[in-house]
C-alpha positions as CSV (number, residue, x, y, z in Angstrom):
1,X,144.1,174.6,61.7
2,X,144.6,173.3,58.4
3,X,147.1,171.0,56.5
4,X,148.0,171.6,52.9
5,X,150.2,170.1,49.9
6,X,150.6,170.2,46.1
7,X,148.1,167.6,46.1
8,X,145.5,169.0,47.8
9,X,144.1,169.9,51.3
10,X,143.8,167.6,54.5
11,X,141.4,168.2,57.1
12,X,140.8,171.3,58.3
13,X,139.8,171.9,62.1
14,X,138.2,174.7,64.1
15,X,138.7,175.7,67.1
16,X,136.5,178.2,69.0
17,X,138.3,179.6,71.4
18,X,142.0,179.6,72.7
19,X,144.2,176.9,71.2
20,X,146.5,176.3,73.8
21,X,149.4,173.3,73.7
22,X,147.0,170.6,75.1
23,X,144.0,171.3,72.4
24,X,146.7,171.9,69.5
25,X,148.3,168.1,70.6
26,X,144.5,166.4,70.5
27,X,144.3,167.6,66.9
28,X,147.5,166.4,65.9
29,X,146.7,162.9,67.2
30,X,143.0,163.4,65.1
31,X,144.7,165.0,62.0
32,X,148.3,164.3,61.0
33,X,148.3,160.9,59.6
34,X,144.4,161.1,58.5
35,X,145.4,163.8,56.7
36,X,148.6,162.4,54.8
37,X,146.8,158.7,54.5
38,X,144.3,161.1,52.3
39,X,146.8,162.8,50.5
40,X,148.6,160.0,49.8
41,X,151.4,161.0,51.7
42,X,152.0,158.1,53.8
43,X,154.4,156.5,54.8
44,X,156.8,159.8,53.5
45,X,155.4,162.9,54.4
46,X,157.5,166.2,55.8
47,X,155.9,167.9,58.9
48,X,156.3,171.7,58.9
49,X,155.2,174.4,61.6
50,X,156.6,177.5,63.2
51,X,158.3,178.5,66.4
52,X,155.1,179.3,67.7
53,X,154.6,178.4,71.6
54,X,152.3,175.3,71.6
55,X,154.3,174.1,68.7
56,X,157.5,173.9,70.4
57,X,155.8,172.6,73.8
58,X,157.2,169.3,75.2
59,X,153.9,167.8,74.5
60,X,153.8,168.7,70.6
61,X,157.9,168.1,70.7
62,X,157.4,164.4,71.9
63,X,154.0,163.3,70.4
64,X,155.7,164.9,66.5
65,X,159.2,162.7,67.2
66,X,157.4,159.4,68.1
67,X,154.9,159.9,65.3
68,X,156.2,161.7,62.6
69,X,158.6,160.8,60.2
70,X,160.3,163.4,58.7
71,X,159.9,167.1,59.9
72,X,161.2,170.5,59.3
């Protein structure tokens, strides 16, 4: 998984094996805001994914609307 912007590139993380909804949540919480504090991105950042199915699990729904601010 990997985050990127016009300023740059945040972390990048790899995952061997299947990411499933519960794996892909634990590297939100690890990556998101490190990644746009490092960027300089915070407090303002836009959050953009796809319809893909751990993306639009409940877990990845919730933890994104409590801890992001602005999505797509």
């Amino acid at each position: 998984m990997r985050c990127m912007s016009a300023d740059g590139v945040g972390n990048m993380e790899y995952n061997h094996g299947i990411m499933n909804k519960t794996v892909y949540n634990k590297i939100l919480k690890k990556n998101v805001k490190q990644s746009a504090e490092k960027l300089g991105m915070l407090p303002l950042f836009i959050f953009q994914e796809d319809n893909d199915s751990k993306h639009i699990a409940e877990i990845s729904k919730l933890w994104i609307i409590w801890n992001v601010p602005h999505q797509l």
